[in-house]
N, CA, C and O of each residue as an XYZ file, in Angstrom:
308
protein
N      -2.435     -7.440      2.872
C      -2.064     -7.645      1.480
C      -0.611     -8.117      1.412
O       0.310     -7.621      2.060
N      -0.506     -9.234      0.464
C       1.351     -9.476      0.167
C       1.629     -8.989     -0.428
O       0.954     -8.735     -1.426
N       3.043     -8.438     -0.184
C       3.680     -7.923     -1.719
C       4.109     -9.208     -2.041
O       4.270    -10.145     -1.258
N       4.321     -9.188     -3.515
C       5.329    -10.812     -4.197
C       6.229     -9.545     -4.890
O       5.879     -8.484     -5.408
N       7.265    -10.033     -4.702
C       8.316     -9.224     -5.764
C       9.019    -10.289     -6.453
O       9.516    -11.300     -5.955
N       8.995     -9.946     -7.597
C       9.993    -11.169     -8.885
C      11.027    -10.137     -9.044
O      10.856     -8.967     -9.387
N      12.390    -10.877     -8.676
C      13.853    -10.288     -9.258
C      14.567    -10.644    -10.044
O      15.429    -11.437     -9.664
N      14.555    -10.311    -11.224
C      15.525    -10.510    -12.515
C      15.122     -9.529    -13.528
O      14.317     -8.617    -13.343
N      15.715     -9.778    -14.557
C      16.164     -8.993    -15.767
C      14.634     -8.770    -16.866
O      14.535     -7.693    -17.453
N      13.733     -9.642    -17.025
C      12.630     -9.628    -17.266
C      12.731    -10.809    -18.609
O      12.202    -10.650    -19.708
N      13.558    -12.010    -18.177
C      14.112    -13.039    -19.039
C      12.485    -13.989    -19.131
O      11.455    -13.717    -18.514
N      12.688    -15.002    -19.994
C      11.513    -15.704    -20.226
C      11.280    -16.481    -18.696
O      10.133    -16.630    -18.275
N      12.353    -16.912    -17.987
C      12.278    -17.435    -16.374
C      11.439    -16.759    -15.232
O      10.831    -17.301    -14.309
N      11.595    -15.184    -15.602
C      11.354    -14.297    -14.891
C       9.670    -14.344    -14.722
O       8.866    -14.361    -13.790
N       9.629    -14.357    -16.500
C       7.941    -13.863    -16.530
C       7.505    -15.354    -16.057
O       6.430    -15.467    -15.467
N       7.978    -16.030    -16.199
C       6.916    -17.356    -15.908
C       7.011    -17.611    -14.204
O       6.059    -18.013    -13.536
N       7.967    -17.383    -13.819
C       7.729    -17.082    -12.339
C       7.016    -16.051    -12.023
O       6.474    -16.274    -10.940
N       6.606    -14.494    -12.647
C       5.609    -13.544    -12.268
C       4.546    -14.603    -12.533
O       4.178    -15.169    -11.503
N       3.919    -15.042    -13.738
C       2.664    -15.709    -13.900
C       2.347    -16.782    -12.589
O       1.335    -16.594    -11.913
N       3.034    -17.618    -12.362
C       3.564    -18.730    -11.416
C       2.546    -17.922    -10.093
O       1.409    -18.130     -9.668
N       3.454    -17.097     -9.809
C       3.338    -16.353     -8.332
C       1.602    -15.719     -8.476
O       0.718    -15.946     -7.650
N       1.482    -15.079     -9.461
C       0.113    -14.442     -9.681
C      -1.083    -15.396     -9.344
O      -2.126    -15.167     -8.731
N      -0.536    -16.705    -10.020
C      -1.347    -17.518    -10.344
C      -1.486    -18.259     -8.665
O      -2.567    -18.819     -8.483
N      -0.637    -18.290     -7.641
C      -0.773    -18.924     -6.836
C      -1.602    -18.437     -5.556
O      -2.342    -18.909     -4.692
N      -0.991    -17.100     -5.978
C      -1.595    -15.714     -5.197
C      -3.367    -16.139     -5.446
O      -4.170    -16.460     -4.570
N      -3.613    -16.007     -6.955
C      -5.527    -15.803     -6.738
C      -5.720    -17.511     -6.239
O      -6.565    -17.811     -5.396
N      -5.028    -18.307     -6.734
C      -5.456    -19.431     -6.002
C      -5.967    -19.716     -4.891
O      -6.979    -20.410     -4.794
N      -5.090    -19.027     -3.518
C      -4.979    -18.908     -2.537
C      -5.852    -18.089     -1.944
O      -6.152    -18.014     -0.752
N      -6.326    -17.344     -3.072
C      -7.486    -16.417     -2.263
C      -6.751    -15.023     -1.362
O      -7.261    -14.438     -0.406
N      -5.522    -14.761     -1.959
C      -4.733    -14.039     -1.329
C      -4.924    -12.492     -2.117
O      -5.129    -12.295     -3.315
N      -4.789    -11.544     -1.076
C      -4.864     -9.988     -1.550
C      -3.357    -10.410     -2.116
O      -2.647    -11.344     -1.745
N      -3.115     -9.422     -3.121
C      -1.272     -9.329     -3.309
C      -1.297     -7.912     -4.466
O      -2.264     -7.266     -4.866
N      -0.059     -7.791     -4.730
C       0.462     -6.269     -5.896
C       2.016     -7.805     -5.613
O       2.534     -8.657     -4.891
N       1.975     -6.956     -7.111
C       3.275     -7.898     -7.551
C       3.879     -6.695     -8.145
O       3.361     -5.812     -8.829
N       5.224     -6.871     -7.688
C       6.308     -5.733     -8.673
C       7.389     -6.369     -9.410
O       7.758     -7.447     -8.945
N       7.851     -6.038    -10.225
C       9.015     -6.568    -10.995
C      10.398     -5.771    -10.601
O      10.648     -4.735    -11.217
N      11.322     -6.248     -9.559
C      12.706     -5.493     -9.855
C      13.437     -5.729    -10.529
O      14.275     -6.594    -10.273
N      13.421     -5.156    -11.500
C      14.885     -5.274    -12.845
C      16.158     -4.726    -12.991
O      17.051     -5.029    -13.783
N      16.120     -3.940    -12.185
C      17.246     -2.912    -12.057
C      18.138     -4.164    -10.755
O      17.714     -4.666     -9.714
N      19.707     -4.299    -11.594
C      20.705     -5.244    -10.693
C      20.760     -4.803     -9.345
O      20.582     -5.425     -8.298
N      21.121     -3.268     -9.627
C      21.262     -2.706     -7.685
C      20.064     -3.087     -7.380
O      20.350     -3.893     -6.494
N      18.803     -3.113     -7.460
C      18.463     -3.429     -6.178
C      17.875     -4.733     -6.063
O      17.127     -5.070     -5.145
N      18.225     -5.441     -6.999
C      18.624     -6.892     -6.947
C      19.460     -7.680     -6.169
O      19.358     -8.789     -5.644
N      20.554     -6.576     -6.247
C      21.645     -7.190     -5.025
C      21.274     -6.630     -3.840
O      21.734     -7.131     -2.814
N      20.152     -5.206     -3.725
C      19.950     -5.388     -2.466
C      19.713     -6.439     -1.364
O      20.142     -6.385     -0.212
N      18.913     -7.457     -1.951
C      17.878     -8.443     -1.455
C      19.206     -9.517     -1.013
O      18.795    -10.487     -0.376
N      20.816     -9.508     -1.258
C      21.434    -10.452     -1.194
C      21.152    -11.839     -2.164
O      21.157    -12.985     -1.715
N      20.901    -11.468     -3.612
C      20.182    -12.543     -4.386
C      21.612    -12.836     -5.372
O      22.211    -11.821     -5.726
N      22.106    -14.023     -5.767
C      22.837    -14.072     -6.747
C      22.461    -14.903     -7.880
O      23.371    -15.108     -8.684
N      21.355    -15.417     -8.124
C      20.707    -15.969     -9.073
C      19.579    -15.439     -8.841
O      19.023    -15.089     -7.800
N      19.177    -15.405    -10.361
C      17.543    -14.763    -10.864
C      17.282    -15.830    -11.377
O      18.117    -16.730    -11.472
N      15.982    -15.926    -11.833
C      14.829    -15.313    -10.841
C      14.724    -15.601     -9.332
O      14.873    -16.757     -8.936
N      14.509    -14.741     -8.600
C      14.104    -14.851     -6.738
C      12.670    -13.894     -6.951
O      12.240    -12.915     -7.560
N      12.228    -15.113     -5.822
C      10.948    -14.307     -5.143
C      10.966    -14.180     -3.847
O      11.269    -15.099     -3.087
N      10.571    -12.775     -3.413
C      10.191    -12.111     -2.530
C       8.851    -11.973     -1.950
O       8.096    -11.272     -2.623
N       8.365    -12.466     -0.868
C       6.501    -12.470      0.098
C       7.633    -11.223      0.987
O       8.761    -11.256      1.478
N       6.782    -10.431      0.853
C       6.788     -9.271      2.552
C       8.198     -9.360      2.637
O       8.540     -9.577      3.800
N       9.440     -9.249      1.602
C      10.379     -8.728      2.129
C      11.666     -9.425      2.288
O      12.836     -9.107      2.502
N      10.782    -10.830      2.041
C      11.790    -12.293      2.807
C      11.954    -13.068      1.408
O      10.932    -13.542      0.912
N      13.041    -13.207      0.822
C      13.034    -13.979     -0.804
C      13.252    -16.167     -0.106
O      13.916    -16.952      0.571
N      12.357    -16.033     -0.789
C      11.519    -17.556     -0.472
C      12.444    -18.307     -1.783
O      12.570    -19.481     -1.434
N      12.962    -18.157     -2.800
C      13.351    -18.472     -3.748
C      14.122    -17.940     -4.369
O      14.177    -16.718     -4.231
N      14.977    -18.540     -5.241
C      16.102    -18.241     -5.703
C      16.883    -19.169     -6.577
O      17.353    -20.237     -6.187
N      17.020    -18.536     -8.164
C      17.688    -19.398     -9.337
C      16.635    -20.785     -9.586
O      17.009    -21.754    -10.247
N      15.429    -20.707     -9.018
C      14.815    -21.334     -9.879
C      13.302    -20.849     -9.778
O      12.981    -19.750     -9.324
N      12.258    -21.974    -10.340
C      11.229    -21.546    -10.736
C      10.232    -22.642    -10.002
O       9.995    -23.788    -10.385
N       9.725    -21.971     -8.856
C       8.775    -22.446     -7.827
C       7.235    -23.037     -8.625
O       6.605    -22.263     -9.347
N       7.010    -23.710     -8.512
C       5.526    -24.246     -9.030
C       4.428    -23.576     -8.548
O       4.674    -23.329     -7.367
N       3.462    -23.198     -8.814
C       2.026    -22.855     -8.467
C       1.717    -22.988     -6.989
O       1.387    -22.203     -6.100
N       2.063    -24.881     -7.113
C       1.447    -25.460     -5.527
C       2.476    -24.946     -4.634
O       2.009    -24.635     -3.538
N       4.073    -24.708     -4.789
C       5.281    -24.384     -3.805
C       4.513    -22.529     -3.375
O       3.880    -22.230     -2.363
N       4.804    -21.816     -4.295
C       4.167    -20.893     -4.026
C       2.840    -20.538     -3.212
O       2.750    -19.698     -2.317
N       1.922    -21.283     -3.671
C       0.794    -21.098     -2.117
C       1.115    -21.641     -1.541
O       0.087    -21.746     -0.873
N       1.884    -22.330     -0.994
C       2.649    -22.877      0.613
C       3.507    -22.038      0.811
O       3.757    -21.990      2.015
N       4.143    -21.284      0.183
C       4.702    -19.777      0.868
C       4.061    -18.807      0.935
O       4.462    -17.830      1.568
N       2.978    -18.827      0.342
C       2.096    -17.684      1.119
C       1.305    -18.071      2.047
O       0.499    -17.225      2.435
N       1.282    -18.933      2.456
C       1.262    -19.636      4.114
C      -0.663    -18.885      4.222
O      -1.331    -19.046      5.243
């Protein structure tokens, strides 16, 4: 199973990158749980300085912008 994690504040960018990612995830035929981190600390855990970033398993694939459908199932490889 992937985790996808979306990091930001829960801004209109944010959610459309959760949808984005969701959407690429069933595309793909992929198991996944998606979480939302909103909280800054552990936002900066990840070393992120622009939101929205996405996170597969740990590794943020993206950052300060908003990955397309098709970019996203090519990172979930």
């Amino acid at each position: 199973m992937k985790k996808i994690q979306i990091l930001g504040t829960g801004c209109p960018k944010c959610k459309k990158l959760a949808a984005n990612a969701e959407a690429a995830a069933q595309a793909a035929g992929v198991e996944f749980a998606v979480e939302k981190v909103t909280e800054i600390n552990e936002i900066m855990k990840f070393g992120v300085m622009m939101t929205p970033a996405l996170v597969i398993d740990g590794e943020v694939v993206a950052a300060g912008k908003i990955p397309s459908v098709e970019e996203i199932k090519d990172m979930l490889g």
